[in-house]
C-alpha positions as CSV (number, residue, x, y, z in Angstrom):
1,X,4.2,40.2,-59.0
2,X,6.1,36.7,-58.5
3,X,9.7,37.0,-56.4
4,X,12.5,35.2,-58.2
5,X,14.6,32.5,-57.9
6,X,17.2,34.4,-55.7
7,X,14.8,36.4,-53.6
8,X,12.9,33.0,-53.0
9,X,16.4,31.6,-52.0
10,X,17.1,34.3,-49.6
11,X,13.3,34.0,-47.9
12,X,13.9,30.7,-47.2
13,X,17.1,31.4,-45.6
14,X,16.0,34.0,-43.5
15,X,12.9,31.6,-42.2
16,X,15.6,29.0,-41.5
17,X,17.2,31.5,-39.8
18,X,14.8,32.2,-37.7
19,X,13.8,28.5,-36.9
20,X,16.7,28.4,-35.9
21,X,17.3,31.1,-33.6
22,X,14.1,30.2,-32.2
23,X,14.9,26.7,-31.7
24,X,18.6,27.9,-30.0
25,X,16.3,30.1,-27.8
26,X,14.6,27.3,-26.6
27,X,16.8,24.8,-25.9
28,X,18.5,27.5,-23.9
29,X,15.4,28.0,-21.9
30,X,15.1,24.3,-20.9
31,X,19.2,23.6,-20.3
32,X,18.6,27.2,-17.9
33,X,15.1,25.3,-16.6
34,X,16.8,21.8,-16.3
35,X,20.0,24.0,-14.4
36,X,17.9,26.1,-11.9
37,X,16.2,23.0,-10.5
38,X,18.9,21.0,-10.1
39,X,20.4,24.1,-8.2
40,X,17.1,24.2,-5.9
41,X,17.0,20.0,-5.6
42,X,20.9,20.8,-4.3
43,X,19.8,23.4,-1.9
44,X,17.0,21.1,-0.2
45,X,17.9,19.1,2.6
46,X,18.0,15.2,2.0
47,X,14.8,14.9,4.2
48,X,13.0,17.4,2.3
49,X,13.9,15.3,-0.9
50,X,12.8,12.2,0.4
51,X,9.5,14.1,0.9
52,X,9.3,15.2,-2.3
53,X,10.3,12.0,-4.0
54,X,7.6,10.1,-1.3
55,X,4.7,12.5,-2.4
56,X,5.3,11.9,-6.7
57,X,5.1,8.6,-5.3
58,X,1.3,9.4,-3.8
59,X,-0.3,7.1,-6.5
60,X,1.4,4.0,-6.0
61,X,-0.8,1.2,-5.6
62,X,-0.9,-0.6,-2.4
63,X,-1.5,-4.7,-2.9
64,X,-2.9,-6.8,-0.6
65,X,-3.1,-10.2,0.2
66,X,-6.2,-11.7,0.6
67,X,-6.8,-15.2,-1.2
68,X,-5.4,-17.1,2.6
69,X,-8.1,-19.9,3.8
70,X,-6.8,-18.9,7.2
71,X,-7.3,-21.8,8.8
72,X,-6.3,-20.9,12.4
73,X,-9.6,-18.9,12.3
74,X,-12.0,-21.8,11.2
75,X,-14.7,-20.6,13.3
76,X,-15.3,-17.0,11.2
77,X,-13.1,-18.3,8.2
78,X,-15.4,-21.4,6.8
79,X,-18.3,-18.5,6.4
80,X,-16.2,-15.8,4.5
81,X,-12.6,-14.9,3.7
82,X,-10.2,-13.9,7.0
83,X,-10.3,-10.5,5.0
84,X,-13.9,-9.8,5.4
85,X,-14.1,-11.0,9.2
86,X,-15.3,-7.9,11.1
87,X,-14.2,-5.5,13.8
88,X,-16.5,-3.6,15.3
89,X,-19.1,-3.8,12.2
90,X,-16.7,-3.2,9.4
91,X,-14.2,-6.1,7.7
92,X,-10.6,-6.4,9.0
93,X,-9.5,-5.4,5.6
94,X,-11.5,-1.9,5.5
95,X,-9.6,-1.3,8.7
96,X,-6.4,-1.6,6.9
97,X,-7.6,0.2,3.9
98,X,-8.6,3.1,5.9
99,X,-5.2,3.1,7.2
100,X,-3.2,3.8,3.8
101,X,-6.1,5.5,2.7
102,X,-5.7,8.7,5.6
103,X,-2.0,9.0,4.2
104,X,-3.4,9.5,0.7
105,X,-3.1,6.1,-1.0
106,X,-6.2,5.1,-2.6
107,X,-5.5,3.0,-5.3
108,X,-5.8,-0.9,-3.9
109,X,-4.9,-3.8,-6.2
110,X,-6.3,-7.5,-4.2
111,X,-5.1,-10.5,-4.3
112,X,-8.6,-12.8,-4.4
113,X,-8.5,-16.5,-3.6
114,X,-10.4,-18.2,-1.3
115,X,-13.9,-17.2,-1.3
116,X,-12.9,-14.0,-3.1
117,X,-16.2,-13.6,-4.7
118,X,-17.8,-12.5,-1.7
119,X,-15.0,-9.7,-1.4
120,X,-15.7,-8.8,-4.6
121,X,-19.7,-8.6,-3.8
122,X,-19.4,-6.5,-0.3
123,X,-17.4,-4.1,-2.4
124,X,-20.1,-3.9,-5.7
125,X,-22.6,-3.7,-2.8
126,X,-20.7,-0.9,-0.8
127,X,-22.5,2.4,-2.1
128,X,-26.3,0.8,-1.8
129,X,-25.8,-0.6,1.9
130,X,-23.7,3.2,2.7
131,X,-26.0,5.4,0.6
132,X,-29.7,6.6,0.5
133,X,-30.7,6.1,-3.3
134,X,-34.3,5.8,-5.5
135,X,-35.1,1.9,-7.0
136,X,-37.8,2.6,-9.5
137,X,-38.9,-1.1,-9.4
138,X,-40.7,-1.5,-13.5
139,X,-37.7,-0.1,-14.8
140,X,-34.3,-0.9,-16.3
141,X,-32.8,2.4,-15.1
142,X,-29.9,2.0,-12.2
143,X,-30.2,3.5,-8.8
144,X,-30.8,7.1,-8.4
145,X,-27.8,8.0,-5.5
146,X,-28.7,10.8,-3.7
147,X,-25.1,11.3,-2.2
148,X,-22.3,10.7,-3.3
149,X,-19.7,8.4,-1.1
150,X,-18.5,11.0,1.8
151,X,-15.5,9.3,3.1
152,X,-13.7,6.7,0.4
153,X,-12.5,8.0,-2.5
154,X,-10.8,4.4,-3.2
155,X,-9.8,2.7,-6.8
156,X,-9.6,-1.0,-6.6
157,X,-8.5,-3.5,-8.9
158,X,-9.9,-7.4,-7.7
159,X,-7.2,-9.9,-9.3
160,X,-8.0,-13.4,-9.0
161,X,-4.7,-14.6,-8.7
162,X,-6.1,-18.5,-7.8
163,X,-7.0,-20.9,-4.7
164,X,-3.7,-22.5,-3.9
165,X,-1.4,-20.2,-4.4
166,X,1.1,-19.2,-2.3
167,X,2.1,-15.0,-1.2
168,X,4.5,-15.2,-3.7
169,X,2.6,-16.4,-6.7
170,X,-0.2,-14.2,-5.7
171,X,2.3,-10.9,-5.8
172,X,3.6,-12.1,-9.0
173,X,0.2,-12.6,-10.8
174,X,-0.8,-9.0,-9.9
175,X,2.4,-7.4,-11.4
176,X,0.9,-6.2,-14.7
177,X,-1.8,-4.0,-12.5
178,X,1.2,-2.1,-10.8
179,X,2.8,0.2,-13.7
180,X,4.6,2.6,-11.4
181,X,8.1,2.6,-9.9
182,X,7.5,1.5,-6.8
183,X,3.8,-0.2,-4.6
184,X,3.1,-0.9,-0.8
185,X,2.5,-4.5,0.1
186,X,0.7,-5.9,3.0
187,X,-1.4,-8.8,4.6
188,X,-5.1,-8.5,4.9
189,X,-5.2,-9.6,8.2
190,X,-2.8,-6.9,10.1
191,X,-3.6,-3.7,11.7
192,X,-1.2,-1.2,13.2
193,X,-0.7,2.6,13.8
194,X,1.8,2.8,11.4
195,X,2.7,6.2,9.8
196,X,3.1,5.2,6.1
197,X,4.5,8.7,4.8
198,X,7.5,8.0,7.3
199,X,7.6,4.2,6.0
200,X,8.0,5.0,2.3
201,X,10.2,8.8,3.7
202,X,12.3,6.0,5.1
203,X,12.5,3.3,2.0
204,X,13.6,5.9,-0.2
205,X,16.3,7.5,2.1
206,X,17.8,4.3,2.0
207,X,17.6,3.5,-1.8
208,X,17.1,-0.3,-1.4
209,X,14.3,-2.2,-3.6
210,X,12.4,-3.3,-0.5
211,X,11.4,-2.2,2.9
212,X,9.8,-4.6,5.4
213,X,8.4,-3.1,8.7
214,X,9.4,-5.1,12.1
215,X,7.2,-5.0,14.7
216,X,6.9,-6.4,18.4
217,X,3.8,-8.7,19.0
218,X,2.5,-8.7,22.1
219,X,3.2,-11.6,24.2
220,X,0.1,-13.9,25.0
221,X,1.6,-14.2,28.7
222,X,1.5,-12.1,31.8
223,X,5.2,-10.9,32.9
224,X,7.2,-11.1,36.2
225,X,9.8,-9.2,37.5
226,X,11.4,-10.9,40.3
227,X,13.2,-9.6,43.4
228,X,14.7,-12.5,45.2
229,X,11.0,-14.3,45.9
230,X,9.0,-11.1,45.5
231,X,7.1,-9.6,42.6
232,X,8.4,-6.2,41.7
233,X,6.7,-5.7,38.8
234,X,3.9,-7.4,37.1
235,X,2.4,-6.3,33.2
236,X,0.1,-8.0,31.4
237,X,0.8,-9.4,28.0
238,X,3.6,-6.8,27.2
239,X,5.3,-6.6,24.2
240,X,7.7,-9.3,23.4
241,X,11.2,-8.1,24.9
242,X,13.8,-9.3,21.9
243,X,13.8,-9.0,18.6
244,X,11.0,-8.0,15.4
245,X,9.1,-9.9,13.6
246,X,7.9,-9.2,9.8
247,X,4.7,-7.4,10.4
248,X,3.8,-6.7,6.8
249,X,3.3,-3.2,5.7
250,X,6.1,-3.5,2.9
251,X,7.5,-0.7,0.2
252,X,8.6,-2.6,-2.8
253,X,10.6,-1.4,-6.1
254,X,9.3,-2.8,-8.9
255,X,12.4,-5.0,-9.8
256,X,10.9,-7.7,-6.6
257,X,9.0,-8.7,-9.6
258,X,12.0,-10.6,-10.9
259,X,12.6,-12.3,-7.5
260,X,9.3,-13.9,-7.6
261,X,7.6,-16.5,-9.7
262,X,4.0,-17.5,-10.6
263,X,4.4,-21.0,-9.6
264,X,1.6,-21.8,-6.8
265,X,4.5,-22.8,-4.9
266,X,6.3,-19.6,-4.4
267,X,6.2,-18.3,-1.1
268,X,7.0,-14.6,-0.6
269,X,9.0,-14.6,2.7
270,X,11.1,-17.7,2.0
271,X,13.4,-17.7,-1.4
272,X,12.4,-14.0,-2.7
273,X,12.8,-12.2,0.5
274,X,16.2,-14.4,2.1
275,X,17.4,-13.5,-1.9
276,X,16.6,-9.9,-1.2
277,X,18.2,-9.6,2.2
278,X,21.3,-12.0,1.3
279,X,21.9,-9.4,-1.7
280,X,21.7,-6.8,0.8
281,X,18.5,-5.0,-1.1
282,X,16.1,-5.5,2.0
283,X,16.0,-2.9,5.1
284,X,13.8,-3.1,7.7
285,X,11.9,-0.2,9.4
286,X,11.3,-0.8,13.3
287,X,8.0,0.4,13.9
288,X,7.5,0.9,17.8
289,X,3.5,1.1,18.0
290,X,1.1,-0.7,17.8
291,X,0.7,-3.8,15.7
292,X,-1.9,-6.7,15.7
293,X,-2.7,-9.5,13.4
294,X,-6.3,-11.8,13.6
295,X,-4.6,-15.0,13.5
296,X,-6.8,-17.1,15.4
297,X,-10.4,-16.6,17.1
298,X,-9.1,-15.1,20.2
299,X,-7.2,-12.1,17.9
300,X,-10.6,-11.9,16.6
301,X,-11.5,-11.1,20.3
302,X,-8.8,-9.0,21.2
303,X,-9.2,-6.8,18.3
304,X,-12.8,-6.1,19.0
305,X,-12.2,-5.8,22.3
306,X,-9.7,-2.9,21.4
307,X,-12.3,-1.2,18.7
308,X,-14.7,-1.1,21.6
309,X,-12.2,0.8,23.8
310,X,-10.5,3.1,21.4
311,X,-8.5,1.0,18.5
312,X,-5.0,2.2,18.6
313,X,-4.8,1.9,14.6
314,X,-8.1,4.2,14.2
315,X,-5.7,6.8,12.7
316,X,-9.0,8.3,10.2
317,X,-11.3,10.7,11.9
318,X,-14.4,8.6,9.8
């Protein structure tokens, strides 16, 4: 038997209704969701917030420049890329990944230039000179792996971002590879003991778009202390006694993009970064450990020298 008109009328109603009611329901449950966390977010300290906000941040991509001819270090340098010159078996820039990768950022983005093919090939060749695998030599089929990689669990974009470019240009080029909020930025020729959860805990305490890390090089001269004619105290190559120097190692919001250009010419720590700091966007976190950059054959030294006796920026158990 078919309902009328009216009775059809008043179904439709009541369904509305109840769409409706439903709907109400809901929106109540989310405004009551949206209420109760902002209550919790209120009742957490400001250092457990910068925590929080640090870990959602866990998948930012860290950038690093690596297209330098470094031409202080001719004698590794006019073989391979400063980035790929080795301490204590592995490249520099290994080291450095290693270093963000213990804190939980595996996700590289680099910045190729100068020779960057052969970074690009150490990397395609990483898991067959690292794993044991099965080459069936009359066939088309890949390697059989018979482990999987152990110890890096990295993603890495290789952007050729050209010859002559300057920092600046380089960063620039690579900007359609970062999507989120905010990346790390740093050298490939640094290393340092460097906590980088406290480094990005710090950059978003303060709210600014960038963070540079100042460190104290080591002086490349022995010390005196002086008593009249006498030697009180005597240290060898200490750290320099006044003021930081930019040691890399940077936490960037993704508005430096508009500070920067593409032109080859554009040098990251001149116009971008004085712009930054004269706008009063830039703060700088004093980092008190140790810091070291291969700048020239006898860092290259040094650094191995330090690998050999327990590197101080070895902060990865393998």
């Amino acid at each position: 038997m078919r309902a009328g008109p009216a009775r059809r009328r008043n179904c439709e109603r009541g369904l509305q209704a109840g769409q409706d009611c439903v709907r109400t329901r809901s929106e109540a449950a989310i405004h009551a969701s949206n209420k109760l966390r902002k209550k919790l977010n209120n009742c957490l300290g400001p250092e457990r917030r910068q925590q929080e906000m640090c870990q959602d941040n866990m998948k930012a991509k860290v950038v690093i420049l690596c297209g330098g001819m470094g031409t202080r270090l001719r004698e590794e340098t006019e073989y391979r890329p400063k980035p790929l010159v080795e301490i204590g078996g592995k490249p520099i820039l290994w080291h450095i990944m290693k270093i963000y990768s213990h804190y939980g950022f595996n996700d590289f983005v680099l910045c190729l230039g100068y020779k960057g093919y052969m970074i690009k090939e150490y990397f395609l060749n990483y898991r067959l000179n690292s794993s044991d695998f099965t080459l069936c030599l009359n066939a088309a089929a890949q390697p059989q792996f018979h482990s999987a990689n152990p110890h890096e669990d990295w993603t890495i974009t290789f952007a050729e971002t050209g010859l002559k470019a300057n920092t600046g240009a380089r960063v620039k080029r690579v900007e359609r590879y970062v999507e989120e909020d905010h990346f790390l930025l740093t050298y490939g020729d640094g290393v340092a003991d460097i906590d980088i959860r406290k480094l990005c805990e710090f950059h978003f305490r303060h709210g600014k778009v960038g963070t540079v890390t100042g460190v104290r090089p080591f002086s490349r001269y022995g010390e005196l202390t002086l008593s009249g004619p006498l030697v009180k105290q005597f240290n060898e190559k200490p750290p320099a006694p006044e003021g930081l120097i930019s040691g890399g190692f940077f936490v960037l919001h993704r508005r430096f993009f508009d500070y920067l250009s593409a032109d080859d010419n554009c040098v990251l720590e001149r116009e971008p970064l004085e712009r930054l700091a004269r706008e009063g966007e830039l703060v700088g976190y004093a980092h008190c450990g140790f810091w070291h950059c291969m700048d020239t054959y006898r860092d290259f030294l040094i650094l191995n020298d330090y690998w050999e006796k327990g590197a101080p920026w070895k902060v990865w158990e393998q």
